[in-house]
C-alpha positions as CSV (number, residue, x, y, z in Angstrom):
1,X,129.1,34.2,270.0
2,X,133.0,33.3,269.4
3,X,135.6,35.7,270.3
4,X,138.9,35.2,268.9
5,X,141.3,37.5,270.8
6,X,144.9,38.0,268.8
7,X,148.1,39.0,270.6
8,X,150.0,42.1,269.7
9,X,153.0,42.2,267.7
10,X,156.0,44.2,269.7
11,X,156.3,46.8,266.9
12,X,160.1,47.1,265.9
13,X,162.0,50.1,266.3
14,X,163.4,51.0,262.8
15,X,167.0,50.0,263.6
16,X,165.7,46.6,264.7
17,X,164.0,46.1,261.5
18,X,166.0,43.9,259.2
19,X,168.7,45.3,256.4
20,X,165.6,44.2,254.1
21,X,163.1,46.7,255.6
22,X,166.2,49.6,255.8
23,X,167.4,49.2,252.6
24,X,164.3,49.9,250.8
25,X,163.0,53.7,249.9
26,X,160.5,54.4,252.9
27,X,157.0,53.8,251.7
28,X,154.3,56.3,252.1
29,X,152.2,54.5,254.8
30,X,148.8,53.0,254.5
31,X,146.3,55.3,256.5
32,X,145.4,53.0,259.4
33,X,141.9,51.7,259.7
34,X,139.4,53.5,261.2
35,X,135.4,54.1,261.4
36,X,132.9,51.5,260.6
37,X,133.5,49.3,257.1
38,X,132.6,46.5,255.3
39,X,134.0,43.7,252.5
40,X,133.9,40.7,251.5
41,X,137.4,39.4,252.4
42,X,139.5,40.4,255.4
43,X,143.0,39.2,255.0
44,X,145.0,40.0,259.2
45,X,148.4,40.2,257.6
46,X,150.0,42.0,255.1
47,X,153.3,39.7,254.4
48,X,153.4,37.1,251.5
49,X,151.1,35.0,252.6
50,X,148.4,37.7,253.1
51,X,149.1,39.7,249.9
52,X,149.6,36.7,247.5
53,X,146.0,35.1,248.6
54,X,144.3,38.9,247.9
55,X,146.1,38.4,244.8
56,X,144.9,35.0,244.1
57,X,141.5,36.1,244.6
58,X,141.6,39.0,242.4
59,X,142.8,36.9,239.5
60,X,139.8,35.0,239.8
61,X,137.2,37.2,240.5
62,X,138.4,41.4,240.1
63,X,135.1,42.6,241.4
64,X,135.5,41.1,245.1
65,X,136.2,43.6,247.9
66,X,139.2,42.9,249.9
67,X,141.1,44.3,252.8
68,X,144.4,43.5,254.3
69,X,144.4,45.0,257.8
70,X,148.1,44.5,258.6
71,X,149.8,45.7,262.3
72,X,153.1,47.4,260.9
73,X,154.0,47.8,257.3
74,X,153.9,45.5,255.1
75,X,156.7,42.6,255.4
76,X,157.3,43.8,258.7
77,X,156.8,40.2,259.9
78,X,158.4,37.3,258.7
79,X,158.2,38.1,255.1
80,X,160.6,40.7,255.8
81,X,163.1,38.7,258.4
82,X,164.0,35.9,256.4
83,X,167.6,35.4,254.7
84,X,165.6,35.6,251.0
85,X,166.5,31.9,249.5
86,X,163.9,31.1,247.1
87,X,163.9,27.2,246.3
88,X,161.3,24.9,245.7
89,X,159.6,21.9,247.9
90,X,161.5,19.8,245.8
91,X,163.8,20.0,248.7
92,X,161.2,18.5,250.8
93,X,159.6,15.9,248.7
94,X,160.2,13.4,251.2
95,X,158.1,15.8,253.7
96,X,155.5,16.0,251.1
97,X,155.4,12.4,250.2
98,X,155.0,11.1,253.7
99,X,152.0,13.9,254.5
100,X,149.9,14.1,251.0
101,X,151.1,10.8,249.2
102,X,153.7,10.9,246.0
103,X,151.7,12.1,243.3
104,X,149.9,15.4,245.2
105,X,153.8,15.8,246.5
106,X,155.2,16.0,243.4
107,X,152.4,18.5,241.7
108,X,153.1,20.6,244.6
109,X,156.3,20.5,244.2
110,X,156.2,21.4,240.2
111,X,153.5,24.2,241.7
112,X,156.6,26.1,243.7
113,X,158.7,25.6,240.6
114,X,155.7,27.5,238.5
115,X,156.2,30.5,241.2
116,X,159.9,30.3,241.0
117,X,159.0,31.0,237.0
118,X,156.1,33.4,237.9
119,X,158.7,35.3,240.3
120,X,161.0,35.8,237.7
121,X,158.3,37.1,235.4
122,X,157.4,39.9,237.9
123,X,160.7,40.8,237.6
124,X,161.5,40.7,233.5
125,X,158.5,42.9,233.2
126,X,159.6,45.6,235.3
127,X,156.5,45.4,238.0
128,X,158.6,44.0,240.3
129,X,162.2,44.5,241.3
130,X,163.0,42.5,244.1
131,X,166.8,41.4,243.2
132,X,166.4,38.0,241.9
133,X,169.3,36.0,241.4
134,X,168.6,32.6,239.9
135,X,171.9,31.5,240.4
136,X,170.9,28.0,242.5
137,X,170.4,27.3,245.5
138,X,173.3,24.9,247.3
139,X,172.0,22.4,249.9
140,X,175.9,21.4,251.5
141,X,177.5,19.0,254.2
142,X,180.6,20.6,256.3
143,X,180.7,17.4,258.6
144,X,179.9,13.9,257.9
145,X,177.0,14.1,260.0
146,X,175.6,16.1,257.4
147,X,176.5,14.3,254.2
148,X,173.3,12.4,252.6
149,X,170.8,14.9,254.3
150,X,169.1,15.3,251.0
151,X,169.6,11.6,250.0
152,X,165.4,10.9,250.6
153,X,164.7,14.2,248.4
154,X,166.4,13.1,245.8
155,X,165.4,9.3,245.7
156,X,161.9,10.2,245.3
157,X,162.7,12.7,242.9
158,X,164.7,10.5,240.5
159,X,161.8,7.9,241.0
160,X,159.0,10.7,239.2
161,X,162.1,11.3,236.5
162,X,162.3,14.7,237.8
163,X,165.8,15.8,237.7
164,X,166.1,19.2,239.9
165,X,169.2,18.8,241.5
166,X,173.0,18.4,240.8
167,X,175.8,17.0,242.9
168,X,178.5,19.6,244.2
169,X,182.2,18.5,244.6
170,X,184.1,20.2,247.3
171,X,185.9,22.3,244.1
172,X,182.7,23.4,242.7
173,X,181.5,24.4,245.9
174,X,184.6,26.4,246.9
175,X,185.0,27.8,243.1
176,X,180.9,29.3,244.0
177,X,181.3,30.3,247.2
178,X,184.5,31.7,248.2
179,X,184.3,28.5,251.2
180,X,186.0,25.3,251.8
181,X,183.8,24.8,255.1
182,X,181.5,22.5,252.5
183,X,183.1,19.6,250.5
184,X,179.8,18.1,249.5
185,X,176.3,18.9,248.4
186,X,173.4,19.4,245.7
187,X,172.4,22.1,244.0
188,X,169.1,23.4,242.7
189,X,169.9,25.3,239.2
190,X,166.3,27.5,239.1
191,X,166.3,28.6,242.3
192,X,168.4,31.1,244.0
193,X,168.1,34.8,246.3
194,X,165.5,37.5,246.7
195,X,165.6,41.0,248.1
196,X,162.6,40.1,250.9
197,X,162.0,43.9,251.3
198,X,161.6,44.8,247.6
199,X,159.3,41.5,247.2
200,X,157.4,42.2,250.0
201,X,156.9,46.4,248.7
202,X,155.9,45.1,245.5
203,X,153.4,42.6,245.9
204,X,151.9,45.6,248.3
205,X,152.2,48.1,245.0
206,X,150.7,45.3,243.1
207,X,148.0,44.5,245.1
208,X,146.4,47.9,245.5
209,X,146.6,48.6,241.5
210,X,144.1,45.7,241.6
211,X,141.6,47.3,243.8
212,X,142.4,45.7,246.9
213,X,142.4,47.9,250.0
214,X,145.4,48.2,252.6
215,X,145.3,49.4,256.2
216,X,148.6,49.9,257.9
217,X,149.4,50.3,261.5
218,X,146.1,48.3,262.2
219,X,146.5,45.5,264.4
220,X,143.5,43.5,264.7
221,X,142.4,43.1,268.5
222,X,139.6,40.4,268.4
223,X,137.4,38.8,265.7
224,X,133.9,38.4,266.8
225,X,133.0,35.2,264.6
226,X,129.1,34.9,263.3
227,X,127.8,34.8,259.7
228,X,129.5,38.7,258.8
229,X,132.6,38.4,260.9
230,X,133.5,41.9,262.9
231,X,137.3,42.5,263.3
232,X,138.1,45.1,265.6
233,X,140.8,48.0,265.8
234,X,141.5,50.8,267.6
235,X,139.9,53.1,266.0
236,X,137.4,51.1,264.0
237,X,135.5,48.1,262.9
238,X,135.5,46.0,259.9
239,X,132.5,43.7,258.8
240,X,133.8,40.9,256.7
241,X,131.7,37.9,255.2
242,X,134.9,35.9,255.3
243,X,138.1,36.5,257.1
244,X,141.8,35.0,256.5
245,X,144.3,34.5,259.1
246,X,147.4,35.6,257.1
247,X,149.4,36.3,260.7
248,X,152.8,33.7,260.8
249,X,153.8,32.4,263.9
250,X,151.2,35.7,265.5
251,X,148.8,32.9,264.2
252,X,149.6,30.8,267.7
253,X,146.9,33.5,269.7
254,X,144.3,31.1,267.9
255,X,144.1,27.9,270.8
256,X,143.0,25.6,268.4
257,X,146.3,26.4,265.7
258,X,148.1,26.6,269.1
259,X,148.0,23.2,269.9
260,X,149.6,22.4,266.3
261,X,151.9,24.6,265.9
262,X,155.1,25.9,267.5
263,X,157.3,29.2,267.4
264,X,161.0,29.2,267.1
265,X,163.4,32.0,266.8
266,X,166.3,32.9,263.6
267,X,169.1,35.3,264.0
268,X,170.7,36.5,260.9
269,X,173.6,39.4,261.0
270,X,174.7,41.3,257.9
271,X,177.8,42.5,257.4
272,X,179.5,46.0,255.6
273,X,180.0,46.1,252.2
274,X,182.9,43.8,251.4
275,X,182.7,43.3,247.7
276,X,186.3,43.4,246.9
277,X,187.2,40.7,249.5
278,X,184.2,38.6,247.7
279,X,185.8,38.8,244.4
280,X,189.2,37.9,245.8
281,X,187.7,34.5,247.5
282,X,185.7,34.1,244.4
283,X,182.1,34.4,245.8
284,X,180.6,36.7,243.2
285,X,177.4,34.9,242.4
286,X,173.9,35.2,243.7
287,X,173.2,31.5,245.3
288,X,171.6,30.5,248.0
289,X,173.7,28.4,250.4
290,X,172.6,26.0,253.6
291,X,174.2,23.5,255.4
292,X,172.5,20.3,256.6
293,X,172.8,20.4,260.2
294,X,170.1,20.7,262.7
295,X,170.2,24.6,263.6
296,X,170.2,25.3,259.7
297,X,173.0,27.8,258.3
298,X,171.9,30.1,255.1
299,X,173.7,32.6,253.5
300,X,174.2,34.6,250.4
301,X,176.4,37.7,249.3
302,X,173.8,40.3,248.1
303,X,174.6,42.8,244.8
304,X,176.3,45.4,246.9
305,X,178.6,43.0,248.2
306,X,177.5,42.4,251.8
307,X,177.1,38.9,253.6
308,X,174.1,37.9,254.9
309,X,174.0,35.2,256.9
310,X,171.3,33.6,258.9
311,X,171.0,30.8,261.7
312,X,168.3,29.3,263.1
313,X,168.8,29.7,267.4
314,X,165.9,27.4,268.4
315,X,164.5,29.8,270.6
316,X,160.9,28.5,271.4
317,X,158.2,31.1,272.4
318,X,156.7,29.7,275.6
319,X,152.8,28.9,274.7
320,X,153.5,30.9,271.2
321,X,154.0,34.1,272.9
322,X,157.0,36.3,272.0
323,X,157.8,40.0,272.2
324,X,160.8,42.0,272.0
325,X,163.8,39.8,271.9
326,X,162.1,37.8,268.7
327,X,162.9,41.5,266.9
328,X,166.5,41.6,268.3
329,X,168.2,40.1,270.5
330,X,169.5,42.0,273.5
331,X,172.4,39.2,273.8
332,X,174.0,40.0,270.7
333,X,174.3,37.8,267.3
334,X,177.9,36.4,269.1
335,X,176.7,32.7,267.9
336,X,175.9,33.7,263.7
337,X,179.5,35.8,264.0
338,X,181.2,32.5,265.4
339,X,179.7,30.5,262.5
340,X,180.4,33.3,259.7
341,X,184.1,33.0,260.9
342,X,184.4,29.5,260.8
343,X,182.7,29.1,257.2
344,X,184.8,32.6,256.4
345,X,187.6,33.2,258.3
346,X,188.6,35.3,255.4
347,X,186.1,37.8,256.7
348,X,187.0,38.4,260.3
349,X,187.7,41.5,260.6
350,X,184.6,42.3,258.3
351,X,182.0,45.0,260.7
352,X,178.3,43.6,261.1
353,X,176.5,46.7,260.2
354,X,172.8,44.9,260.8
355,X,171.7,42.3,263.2
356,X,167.7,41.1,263.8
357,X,165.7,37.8,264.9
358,X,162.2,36.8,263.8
359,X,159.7,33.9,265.1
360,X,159.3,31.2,262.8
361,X,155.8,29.1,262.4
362,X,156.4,25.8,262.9
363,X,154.5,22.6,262.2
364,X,155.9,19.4,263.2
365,X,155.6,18.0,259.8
366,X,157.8,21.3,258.6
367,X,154.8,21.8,256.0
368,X,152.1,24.2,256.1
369,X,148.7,23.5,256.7
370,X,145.0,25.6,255.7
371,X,141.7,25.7,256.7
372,X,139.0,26.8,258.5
373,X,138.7,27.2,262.2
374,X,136.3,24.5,264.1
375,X,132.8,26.2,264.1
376,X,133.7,29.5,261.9
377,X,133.4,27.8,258.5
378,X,134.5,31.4,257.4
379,X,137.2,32.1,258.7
380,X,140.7,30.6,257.2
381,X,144.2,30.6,257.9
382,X,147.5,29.8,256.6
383,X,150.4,28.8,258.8
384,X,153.2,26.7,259.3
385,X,155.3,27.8,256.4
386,X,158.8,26.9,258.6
387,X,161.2,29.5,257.5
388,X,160.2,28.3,253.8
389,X,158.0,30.7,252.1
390,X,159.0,32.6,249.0
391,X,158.0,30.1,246.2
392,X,155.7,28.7,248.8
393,X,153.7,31.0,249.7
394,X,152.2,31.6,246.1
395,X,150.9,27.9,246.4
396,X,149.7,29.1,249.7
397,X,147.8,31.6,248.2
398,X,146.3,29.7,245.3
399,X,145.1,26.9,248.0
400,X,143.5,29.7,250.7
401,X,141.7,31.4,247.5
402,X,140.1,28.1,246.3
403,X,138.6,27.6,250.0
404,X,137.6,31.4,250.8
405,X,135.8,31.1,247.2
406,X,134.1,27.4,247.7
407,X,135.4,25.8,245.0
408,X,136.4,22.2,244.7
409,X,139.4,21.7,242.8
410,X,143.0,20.7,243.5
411,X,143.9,23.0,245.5
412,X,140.9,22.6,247.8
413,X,141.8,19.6,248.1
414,X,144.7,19.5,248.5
415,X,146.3,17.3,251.4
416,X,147.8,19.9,253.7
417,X,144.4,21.1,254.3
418,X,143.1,20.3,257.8
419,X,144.8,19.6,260.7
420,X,143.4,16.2,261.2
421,X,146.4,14.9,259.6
422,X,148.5,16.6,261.3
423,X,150.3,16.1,265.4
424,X,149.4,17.4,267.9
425,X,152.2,19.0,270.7
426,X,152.3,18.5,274.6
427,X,150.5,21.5,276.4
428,X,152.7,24.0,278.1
429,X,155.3,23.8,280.3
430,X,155.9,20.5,279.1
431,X,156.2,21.8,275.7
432,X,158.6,24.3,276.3
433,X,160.9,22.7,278.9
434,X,161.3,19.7,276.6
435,X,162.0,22.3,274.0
436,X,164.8,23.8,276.1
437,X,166.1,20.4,276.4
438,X,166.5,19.5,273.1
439,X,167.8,22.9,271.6
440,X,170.7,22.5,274.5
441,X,171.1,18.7,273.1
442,X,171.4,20.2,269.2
443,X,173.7,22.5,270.1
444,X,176.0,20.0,271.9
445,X,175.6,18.0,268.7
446,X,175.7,20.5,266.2
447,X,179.3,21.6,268.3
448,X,181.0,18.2,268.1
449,X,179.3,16.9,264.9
450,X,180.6,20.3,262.9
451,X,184.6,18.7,264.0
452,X,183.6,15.1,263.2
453,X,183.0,14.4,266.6
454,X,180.5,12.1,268.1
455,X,177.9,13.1,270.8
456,X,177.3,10.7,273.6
457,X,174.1,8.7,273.9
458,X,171.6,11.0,275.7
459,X,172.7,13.9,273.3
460,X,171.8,12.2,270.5
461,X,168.4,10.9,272.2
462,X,167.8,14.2,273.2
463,X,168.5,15.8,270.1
464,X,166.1,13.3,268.0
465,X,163.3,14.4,270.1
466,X,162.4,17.4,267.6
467,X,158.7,17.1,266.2
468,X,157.6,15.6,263.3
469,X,160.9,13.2,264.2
């Protein structure tokens, strides 16, 4: 008999939850799970990745009994932490072509354009309002260090004739975004920023008009593996023929994922409303901006006229494990302010009204990966997305449905099933010391880099040493 055991998430306290999750009406709760039950499909996880699978599998078959046993609310995880940039994996083709080969790259690629198109559906109809903007998304250099970063992307992308990006002149990107800190860059014209918090409430409302069944405030404590599955809570069980591993970077409790996959940390801070001082720079749009170097910058001004603006820290969890600083940390968001002057020194004085972290799944390849765990042919998961999820994670979905209902088609075939293809990291503490090593490097590099300054040797050894490099 297999046990898997699953570690706990450290439940926020609602003013570490994200603006997101505050800005939304409070939903009425879930009742969490209790007594002794039974279905066909038991998603752990109610964020995207969990919701849009149940969904997935409800479009192909109605009549199939699913529950989402999730340990907070739903979104309360990554889905509801991230800065909300929806963009395709066009960005990534290079990623994909190196992992899956050029032509499965580029249909998964048109695949997250199809959800960018299926997103803004949800919202034309009404059943979803989740703030969509498809106002582009602006991949930028603010050092020369950065310039070319998407230069591979686009190559491959120009070789399938598929023309999803535009170049940015340092005008265009100070006429969009209110900054000169940019002078170069692409943009993606479909692709743009999401409420997280109204996406993540919808697909909930969505899924339960379609029958599938939603347990709140019900961590899973173990999964006792055999040919009916037995997921345990509190204050109940939950008989499952087949089980899905929906969890994020939680997903690391699993030893086998574990030795794939890593877990990093993102800050992003919010600021007042500052809508006025918007208009007067002349950031009034909705796009989704980045910068190219190493510890990512994102941002976007949302309707009401606040800043968002993200950072990834490169926190790693040590052995996956993470707790209450990966909500918020107790150190302050001092480095995101320092970077949100810089690119706006216009907005100095501007309060920060919201501040939170999240943990981040991370494969070395920067792709996800599906499957079923070694021995438990019924039990899947679905991890890795790397901070990139929104148009993603409804390819996810369409991939871990195709497995959980045995068919073979593309997306059971696809080639980020199965971690055979994919690297394996160095066990702990090598892991994380090497980890601490190279975020110290980045920073260094990131520092000097950022004023057209070159890092010495070891720095930029050091600094190269980031998986999937």
């Amino acid at each position: 008999m297999t046990v898997f055991k699953l570690w706990q998430p450290t439940i926020a306290p609602d003013q570490d939850h994200s603006f997101w999750l505050q800005d939304i009406a409070a939903q009425p709760a879930t009742p969490p799970f209790s007594g002794a039950k039974s279905c066909n499909v038991a998603i752990v996880g109610g964020g995207f990745t969990g919701l849009w699978t149940a969904l997935r599998l409800k479009e192909q078959d109605p009549e199939l009994k699913i529950t989402i046993l999730e340990a907070d609310q739903c979104g309360a995880g990554a889905s509801g932490r991230n800065g909300g940039q929806v963009h395709t994996w066009f960005a990534e083709m290079d990623l994909l072509t190196h992992l899956v080969g050029e032509d499965e790259a580029l249909d998964l690629c048109r695949a997250t354009a199809e959800a960018v198109e299926e997103l803004a559906e949800l919202q034309a109809s009404g059943r979803i309002d989740m703030d969509l903007r498809l106002d582009g998304w602006m991949w930028t250099a603010s050092s020369t260090a950065q310039e070319d970063a998407w230069k591979a992307a686009l190559e491959l992308c120009e070789k399938k004739a598929e023309r999803r990006f535009l170049p940015l002149s340092a005008s265009e990107i100070q006429a969009r975004t209110g900054s000169g800190a940019s002078y170069v860059g692409v943009v993606e014209p479909r692709a743009g920023t999401v409420h997280p918090g109204k996406l993540a409430t919808g697909l909930r409302a969505l899924a339960l008009s379609r029958g599938v069944v939603i347990h709140e405030k019900s961590p899973v404590l173990k999964i006792i593996a055999g040919e009916r599955c037995t997921l345990h809570c509190a204050l109940g069980q939950l008989h499952a023929d087949k089980v899905v591993l929906a969890t994020n970077a939680w997903a690391s409790a699993i030893p086998e994922l574990r030795r794939y996959m890593y877990v990093v940390e993102s800050q992003i801070v919010v600021t007042e409303p500052i809508g006025s001082t918007l208009e007067e720079i002349g950031w009034t749009g909705g796009e989704a901006i980045c910068d190219a170097q190493s510890h990512v910058l994102y941002y976007q001004r949302t309707p009401g006229g606040r800043v968002v603006f993200g950072r990834g820290s490169g926190h790693v969890a040590y052995g996956g494990r993470f707790g209450a600083t990966f909500n918020r940390r107790p150190d302050g968001p001092q480095d995101n302010i320092r970077e949100l002057r810089r690119v706006y020194p216009e907005l100095a004085h501007a309060r920060i009204e919201y501040d939170w972290t999240g943990p981040i799944d991370c494969m070395a390849e920067h792709l996800p990966v599906f499957g079923t765990l070694s021995g438990s042919s019924n039990i899947f998961y679905g991890v890795g997305f790397n901070g990139t999820g929104i148009a993603q994670t409804p390819v996810g979905g369409r991939i871990l449905a195709s497995l959980i209902l045995g068919k073979n088609d593309r997306w059971s075939r696809s080639g980020l099933v199965g971690l055979q293809s994919r690297t394996k990291l160095p066990p702990e503490p090598i892991r994380y010391l090497g980890a601490r090593a190279v975020r110290q490097a980045i920073r260094i590099r990131n520092d000097l880099e950022i004023q057209n300054r070159k890092a010495g040797p070891l720095v930029r050894w050091l600094s190269q040493m980031t998986p999937g490099r």
